[in-house]
RODO-2510 file (C-alpha; in nm, 4 decimals, decimal comma):
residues 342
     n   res          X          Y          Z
     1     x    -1,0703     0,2400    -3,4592
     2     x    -1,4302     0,2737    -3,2633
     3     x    -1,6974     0,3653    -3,4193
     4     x    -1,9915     0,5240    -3,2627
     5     x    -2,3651     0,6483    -3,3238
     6     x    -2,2592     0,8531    -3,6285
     7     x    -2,0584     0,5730    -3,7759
     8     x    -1,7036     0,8124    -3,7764
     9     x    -1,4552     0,6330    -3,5937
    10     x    -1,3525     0,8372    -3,2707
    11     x    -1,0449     0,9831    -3,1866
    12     x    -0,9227     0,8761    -2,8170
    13     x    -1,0569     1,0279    -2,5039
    14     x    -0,8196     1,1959    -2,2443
    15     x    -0,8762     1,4046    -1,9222
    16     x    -0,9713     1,7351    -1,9562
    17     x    -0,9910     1,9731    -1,6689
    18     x    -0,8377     2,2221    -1,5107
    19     x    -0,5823     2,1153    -1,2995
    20     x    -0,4104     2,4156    -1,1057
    21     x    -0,5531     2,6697    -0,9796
    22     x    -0,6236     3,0086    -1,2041
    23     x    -0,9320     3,1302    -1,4533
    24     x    -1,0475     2,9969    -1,7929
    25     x    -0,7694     3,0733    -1,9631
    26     x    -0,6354     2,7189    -1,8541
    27     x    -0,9482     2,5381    -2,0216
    28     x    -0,8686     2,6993    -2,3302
    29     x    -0,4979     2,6248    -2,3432
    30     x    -0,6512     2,2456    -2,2725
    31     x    -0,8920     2,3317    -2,5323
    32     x    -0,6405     2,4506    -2,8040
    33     x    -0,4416     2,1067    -2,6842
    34     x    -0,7010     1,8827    -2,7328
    35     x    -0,7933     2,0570    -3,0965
    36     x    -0,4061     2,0241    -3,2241
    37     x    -0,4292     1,6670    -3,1498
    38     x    -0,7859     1,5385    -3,2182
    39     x    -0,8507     1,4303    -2,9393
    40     x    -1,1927     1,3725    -2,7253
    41     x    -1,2591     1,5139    -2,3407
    42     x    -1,3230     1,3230    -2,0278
    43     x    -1,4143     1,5615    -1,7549
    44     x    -1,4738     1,5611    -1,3833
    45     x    -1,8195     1,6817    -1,3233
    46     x    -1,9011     1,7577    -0,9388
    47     x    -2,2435     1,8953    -1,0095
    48     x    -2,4588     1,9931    -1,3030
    49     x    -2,3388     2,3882    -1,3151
    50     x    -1,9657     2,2587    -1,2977
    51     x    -2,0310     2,0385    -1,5672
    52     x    -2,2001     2,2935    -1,7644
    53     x    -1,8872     2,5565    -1,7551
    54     x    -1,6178     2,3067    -1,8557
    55     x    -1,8236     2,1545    -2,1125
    56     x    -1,8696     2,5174    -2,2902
    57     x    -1,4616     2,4607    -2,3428
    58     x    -1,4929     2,1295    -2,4503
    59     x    -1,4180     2,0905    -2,8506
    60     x    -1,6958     2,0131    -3,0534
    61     x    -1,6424     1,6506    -3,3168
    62     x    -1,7550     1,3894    -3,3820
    63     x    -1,7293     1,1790    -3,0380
    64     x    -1,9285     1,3645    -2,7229
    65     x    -1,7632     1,3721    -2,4077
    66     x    -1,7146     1,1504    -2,0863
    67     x    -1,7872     1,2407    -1,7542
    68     x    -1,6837     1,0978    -1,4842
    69     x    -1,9186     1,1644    -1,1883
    70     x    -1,8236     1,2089    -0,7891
    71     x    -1,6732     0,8982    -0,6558
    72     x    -1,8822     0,9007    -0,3596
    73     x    -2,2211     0,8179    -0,5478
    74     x    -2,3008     0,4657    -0,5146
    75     x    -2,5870     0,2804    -0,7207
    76     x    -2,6540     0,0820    -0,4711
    77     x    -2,8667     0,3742    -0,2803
    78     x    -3,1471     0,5262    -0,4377
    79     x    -3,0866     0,8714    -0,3940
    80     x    -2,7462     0,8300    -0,5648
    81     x    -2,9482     0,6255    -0,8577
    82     x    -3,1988     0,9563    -0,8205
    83     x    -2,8922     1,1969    -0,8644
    84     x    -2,6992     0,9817    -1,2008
    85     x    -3,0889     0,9943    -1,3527
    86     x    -3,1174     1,3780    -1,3352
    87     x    -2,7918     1,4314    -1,4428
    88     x    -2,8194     1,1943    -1,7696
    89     x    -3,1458     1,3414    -1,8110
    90     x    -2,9673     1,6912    -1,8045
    91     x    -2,7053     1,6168    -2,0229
    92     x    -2,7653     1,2864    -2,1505
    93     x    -2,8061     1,4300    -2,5635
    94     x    -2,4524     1,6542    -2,4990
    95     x    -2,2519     1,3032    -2,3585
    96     x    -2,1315     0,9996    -2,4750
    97     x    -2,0888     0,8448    -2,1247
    98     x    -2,0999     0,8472    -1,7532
    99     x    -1,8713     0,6922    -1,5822
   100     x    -1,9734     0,5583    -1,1625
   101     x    -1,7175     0,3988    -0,9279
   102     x    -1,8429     0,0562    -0,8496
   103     x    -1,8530    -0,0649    -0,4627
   104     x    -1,6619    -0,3897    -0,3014
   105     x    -2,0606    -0,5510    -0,2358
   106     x    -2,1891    -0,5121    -0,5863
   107     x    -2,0805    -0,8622    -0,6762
   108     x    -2,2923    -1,0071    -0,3568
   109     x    -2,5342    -0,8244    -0,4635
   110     x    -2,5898    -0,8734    -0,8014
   111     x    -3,0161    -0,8470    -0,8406
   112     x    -2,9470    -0,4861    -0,6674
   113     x    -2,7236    -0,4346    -0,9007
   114     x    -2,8931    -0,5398    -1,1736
   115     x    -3,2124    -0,3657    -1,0673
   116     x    -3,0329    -0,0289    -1,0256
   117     x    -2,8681    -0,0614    -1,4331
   118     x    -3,1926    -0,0970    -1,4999
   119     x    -3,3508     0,1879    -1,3772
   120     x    -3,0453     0,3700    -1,4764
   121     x    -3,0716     0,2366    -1,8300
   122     x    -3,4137     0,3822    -1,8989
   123     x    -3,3063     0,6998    -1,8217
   124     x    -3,0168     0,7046    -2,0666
   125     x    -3,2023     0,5148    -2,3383
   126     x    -3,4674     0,8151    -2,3200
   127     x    -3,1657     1,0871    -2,2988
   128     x    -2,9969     1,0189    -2,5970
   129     x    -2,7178     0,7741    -2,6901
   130     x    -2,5033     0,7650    -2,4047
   131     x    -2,3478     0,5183    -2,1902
   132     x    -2,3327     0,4168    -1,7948
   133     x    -1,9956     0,2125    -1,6961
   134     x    -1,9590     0,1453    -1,3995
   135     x    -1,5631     0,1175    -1,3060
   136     x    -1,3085    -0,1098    -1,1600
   137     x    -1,2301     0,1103    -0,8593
   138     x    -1,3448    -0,0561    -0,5014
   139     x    -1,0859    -0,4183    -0,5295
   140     x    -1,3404    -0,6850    -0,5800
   141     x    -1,1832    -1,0174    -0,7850
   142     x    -1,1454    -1,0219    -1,1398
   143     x    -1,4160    -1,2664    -1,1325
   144     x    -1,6262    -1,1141    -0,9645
   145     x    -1,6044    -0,7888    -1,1892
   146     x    -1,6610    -1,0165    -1,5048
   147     x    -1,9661    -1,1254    -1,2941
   148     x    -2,0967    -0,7892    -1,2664
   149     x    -2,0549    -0,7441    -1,6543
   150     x    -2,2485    -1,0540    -1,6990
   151     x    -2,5294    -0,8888    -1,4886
   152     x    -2,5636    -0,6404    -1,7211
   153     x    -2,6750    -0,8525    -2,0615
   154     x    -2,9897    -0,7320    -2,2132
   155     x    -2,9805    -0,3898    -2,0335
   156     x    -2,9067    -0,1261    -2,3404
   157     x    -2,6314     0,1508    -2,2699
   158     x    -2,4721    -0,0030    -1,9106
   159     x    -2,1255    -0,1732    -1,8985
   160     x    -1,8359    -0,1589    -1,7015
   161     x    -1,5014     0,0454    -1,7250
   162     x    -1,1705    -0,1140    -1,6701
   163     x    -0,9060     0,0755    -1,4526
   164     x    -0,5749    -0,0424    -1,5475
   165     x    -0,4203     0,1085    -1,2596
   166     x    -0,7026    -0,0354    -1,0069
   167     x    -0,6626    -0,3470    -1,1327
   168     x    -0,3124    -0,3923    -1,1575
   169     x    -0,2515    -0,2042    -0,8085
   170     x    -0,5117    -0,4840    -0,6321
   171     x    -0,3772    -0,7455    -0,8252
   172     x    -0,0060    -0,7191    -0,8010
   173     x    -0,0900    -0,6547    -0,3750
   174     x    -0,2752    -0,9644    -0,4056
   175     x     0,0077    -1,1542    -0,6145
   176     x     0,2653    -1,0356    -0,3600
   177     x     0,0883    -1,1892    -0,0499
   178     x     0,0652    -1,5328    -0,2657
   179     x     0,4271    -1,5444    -0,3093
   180     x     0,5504    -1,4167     0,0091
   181     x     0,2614    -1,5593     0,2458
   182     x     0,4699    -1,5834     0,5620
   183     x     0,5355    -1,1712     0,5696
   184     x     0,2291    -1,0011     0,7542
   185     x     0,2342    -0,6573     0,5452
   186     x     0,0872    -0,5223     0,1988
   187     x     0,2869    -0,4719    -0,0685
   188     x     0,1539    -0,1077    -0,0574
   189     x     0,3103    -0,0441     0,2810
   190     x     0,6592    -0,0573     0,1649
   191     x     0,8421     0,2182    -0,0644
   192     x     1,1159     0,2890    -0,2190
   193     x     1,3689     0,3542    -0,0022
   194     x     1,2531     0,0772     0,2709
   195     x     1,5460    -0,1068     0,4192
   196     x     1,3471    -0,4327     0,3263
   197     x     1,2972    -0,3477    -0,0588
   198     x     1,6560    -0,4960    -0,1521
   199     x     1,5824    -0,8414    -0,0222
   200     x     1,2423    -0,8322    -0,1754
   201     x     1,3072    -0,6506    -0,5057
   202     x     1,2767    -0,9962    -0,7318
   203     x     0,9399    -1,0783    -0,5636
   204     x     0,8171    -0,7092    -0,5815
   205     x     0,8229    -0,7586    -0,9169
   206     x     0,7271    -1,0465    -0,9924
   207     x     0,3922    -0,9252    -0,8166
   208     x     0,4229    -0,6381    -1,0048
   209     x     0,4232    -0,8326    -1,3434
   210     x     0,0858    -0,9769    -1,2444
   211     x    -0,1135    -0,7000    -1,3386
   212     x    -0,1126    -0,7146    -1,6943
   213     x    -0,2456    -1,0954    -1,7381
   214     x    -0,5277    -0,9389    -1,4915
   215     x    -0,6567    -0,6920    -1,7048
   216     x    -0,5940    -0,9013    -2,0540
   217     x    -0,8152    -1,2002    -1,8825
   218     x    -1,0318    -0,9573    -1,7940
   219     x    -1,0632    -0,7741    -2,1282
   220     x    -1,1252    -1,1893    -2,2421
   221     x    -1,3615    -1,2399    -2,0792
   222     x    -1,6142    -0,9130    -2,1125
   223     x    -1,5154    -0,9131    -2,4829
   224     x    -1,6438    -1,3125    -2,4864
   225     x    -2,0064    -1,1758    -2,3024
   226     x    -2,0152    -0,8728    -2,5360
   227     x    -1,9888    -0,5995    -2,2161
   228     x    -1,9863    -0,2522    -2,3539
   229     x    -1,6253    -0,1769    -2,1887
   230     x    -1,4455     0,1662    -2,0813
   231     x    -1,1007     0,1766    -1,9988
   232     x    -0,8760     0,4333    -1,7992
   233     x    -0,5567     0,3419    -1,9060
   234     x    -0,2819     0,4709    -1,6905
   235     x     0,0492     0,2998    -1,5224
   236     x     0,1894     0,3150    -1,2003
   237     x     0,3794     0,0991    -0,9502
   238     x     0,2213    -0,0122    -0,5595
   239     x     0,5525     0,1009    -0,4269
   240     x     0,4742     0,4956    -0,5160
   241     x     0,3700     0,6873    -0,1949
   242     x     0,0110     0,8000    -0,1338
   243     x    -0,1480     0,7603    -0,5124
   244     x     0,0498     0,4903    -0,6886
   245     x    -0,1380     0,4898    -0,9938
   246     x    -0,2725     0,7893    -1,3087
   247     x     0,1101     0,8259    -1,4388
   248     x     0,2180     0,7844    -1,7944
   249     x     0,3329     0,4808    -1,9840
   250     x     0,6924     0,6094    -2,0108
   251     x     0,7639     0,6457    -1,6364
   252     x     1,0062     0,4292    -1,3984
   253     x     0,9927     0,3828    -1,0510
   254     x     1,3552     0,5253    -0,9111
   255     x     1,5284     0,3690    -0,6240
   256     x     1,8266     0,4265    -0,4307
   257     x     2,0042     0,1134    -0,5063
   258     x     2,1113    -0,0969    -0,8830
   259     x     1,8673    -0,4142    -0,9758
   260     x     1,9455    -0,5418    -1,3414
   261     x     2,1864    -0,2873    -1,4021
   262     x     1,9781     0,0349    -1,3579
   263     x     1,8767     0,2237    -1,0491
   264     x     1,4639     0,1831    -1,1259
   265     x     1,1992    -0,0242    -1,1207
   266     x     0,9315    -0,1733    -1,4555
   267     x     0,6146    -0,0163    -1,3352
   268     x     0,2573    -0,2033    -1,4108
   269     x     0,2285    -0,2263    -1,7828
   270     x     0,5309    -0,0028    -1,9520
   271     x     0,5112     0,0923    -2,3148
   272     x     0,5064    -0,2766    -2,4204
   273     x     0,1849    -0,3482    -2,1760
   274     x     0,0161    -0,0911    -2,3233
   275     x     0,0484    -0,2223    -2,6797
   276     x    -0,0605    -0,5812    -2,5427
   277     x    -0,3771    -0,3785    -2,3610
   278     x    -0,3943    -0,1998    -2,7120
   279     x    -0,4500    -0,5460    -2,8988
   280     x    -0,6705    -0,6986    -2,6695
   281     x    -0,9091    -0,4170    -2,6707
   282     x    -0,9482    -0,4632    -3,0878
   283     x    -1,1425    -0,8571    -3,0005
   284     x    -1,4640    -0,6148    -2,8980
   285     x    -1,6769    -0,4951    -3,1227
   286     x    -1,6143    -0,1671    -3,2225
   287     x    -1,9220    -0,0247    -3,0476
   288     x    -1,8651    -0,1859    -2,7769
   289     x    -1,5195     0,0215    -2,6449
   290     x    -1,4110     0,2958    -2,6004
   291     x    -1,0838     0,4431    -2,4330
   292     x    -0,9519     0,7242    -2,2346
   293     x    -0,5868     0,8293    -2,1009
   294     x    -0,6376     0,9040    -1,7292
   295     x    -0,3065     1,0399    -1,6595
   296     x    -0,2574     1,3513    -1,4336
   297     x     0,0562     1,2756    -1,2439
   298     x     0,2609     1,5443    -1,3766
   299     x     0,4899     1,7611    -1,1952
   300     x     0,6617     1,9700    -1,4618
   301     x     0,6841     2,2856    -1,6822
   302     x     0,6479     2,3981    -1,9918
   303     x     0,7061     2,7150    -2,1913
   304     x     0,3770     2,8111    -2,3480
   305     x     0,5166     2,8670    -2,7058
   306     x     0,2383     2,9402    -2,9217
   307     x    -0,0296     2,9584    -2,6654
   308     x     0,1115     3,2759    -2,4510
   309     x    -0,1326     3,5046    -2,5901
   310     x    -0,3611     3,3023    -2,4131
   311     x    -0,2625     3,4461    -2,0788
   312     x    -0,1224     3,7771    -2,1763
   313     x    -0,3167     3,8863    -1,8876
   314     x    -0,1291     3,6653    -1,6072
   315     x     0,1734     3,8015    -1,4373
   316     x     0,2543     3,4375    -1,3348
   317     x     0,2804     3,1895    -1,5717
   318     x     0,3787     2,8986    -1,3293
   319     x     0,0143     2,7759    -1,3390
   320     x    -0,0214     2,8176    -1,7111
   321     x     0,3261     2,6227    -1,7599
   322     x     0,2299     2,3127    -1,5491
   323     x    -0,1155     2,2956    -1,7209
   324     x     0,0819     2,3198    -2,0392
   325     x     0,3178     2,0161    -1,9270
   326     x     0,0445     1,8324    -1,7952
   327     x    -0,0985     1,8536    -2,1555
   328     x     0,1656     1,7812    -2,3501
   329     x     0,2173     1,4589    -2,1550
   330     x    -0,1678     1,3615    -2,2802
   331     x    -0,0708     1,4770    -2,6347
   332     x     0,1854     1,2585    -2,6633
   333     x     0,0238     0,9713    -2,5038
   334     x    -0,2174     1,0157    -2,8083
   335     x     0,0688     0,9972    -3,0757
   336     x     0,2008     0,6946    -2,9120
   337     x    -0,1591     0,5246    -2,8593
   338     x    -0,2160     0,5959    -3,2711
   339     x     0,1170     0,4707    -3,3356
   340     x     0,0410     0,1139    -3,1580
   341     x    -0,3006     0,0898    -3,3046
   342     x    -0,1646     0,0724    -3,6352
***
């Protein structure tokens, strides 16, 4: 288990937003969720009076909140470093962590990089207890990411934040141009039901099967340097149309033909990677990670059983039922996590 500034482990972080369209009545559903099953919020926050409304939904415990801020701020440029400082100064005591997207020059330039977590840092250390981490999201090499997290020794409350669906997305592309130089397209350009996939299914894969050794060697190596590390932990498959990545552990990729006796695909990680992501993490020190289940592919519904009085005043409850599928996907992410941290 983590333990944080109170010394009580943590229960796991998952997403919490709103994620169809309707009133409040949805962040209280995800509210009630997140109560019956302990567990902690992650949140989108867009600007300071967004953040201020979903946090008022947010259950209170003994692990603050996450929030992941707009993907387009980049620490590189100091009106972005400007805009992270007044927001951890805002709502630096009511947080845990902020979470920034990192960019594909950060590893060039690591002594910007370095001077902007430092800037950063006194902000947060003069906030409260909460963290930066700076995520896996832009492509760079493992290498270079682990590079990054060096950067960062000796500057309090900054690490990084692993992206298990980043990394093993980039990595298994990169894996599938190794073993198949001579074709001239990315992995991500083909799909399902390309022609080609049949005659490449075995090396698809094996690519595919690449991502987990990424983010265990990563997880090595910032556990050897002592980075404080976040991680997103989702699944996914590069083969998936438009976003390939933020589905659940349980999922397959279908196709239209048999391979191995079944008419799907592994994805990234499976149930099994997830346990062997799930180990690795315990090498840190327990202050030093933290977790959160980024999932929020979901297309589904779900009768609202005990939480229709909730929207006795909505004529519709199509919104309310996907919110309430979407939910119950987290929730039992978070009895399966439990169950492989044992």
């Amino acid at each position: 288990m983590v333990a944080y500034d109170d010394g009580v482990p943590a229960p796991l972080h998952a997403l919490f937003q709103q994620r169809v369209d309707g009133d409040d009545a949805l962040l209280r559903l995800a509210q009630l969720r997140f109560e019956q099953f302990g567990l902690t919020a992650e949140t989108y926050g867009g600007s300071a009076g967004e953040l201020d409304h979903v946090l008022a939904f947010v259950p209170s415990g003994v692990r603050r909140p996450i929030v992941h801020l707009p993907r387009h701020i980049d620490l590189l440029r100091e009106a972005d470093r400007a805009a992270v400082a007044a927001i951890v100064r805002q709502f630096g005591d009511r947080m845990s962590g902020f979470v920034v997207h990192d960019r594909l020059e950060m590893p060039a330039r690591l002594c910007d990089f370095q001077a902007a977590a430092t800037q950063l840092s006194r902000a947060l250390v003069e906030a409260g207890p909460a963290q930066l981490f700076v995520e896996y999201a832009a492509g760079c090499q493992v290498a270079e990411f682990v590079a990054m997290g060096a950067a960062l020794e000796g500057i309090p409350q900054v690490g990084l934040c692993i992206d298990t669906g980043h990394v093993g997305i980039r990595e298994s592309r990169r894996a599938f141009a190794r073993i198949r130089p001579e074709i001239n397209f990315d992995l991500a350009q083909l799909s399902p039901t390309d022609p080609r996939l049949p005659d490449l299914v075995d090396d698809v894969q094996s690519a595919v099967a690449a991502g987990l050794p990424a983010v265990l060697t990563l997880t090595a190596a910032l556990v050897e340097q002592r980075t404080p590390t976040h991680y997103h932990l989702h699944d996914g498959h590069p083969l998936i149309p438009r976003l390939s990545d933020h589905f659940g552990f349980q999922n397959r990729l279908a196709i239209p033909f048999t391979y191995h006796g079944v008419r799907s695909l592994d994805p990234l990680y499976g149930v099994a990677g997830l346990a062997a992501i799930l180990a690795a993490t315990q090498a840190f020190e327990p202050e030093r990670v933290s977790l959160t289940l980024e999932i929020h592919q979901v297309d589904a519904r779900l009768p609202l059983g005990d939480a229709a009085g909730l929207f006795a005043h909505w004529r519709d409850l199509t919104n309310a039922e996907r919110m309430n599928a979407w939910l119950a996907v987290l929730t039992q992410h978070s009895v399966l996590v439990s169950a492989l941290r044992r």
